[in-house]
Legacy VTK file of the C-alpha trace (Angstrom):
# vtk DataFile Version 3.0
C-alpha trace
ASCII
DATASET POLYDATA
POINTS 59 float
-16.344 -67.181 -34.685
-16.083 -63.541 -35.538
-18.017 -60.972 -33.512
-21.222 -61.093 -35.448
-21.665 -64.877 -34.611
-20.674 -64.781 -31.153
-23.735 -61.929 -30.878
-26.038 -64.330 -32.889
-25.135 -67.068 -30.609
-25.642 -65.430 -27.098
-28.910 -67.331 -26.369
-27.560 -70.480 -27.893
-24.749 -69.947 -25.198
-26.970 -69.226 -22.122
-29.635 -72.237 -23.087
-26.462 -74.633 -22.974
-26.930 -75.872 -26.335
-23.444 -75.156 -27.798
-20.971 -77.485 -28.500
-17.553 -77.588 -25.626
-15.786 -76.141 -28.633
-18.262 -73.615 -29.623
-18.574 -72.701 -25.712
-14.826 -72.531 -24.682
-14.805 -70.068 -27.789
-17.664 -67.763 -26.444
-15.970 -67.751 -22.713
-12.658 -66.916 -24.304
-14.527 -63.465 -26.541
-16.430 -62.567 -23.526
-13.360 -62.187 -20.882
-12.073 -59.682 -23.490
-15.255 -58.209 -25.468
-17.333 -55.643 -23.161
-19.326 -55.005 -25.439
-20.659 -58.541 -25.956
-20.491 -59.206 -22.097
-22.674 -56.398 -22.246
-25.474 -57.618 -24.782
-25.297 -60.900 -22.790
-26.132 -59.432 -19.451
-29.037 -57.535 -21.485
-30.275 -60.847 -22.916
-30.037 -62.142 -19.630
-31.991 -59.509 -17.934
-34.831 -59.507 -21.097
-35.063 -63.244 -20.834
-35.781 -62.864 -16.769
-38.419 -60.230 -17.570
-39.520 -62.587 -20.392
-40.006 -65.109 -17.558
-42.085 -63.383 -15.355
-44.663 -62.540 -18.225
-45.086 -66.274 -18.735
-48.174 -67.666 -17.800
-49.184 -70.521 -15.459
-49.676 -73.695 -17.228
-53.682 -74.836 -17.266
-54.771 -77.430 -14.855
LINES 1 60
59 0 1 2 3 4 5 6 7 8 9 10 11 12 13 14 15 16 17 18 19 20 21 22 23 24 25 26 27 28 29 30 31 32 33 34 35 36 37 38 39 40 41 42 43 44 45 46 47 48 49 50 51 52 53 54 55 56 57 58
């Protein structure tokens, strides 16, 4: 993956829905990409406030 896909696949990567290959490759960028450690700790944090907007299911 260049560095362009590894951003487009940062929520693909926290959801758990890439493949072991696809996810060892992501690990291996982020130990040496700040940068993209960086967006995924944003995503992270936008996808917690995300959370807390959501509202209760109806009865």
């Amino acid at each position: 993956m260049n560095h362009q896909e590894i951003l487009e696949n940062i929520p693909l990567y926290v959801a758990g829905e890439l493949s072991p290959s696809e996810q060892a490759e992501m690990d291996t960028h982020l130990k040496n990409c700040e940068s993209c450690r960086m967006e995924l700790e944003e995503f992270r944090k936008m996808e917690g406030m995300l959370e807390q907007l959501r509202l209760p299911d109806p009865p």
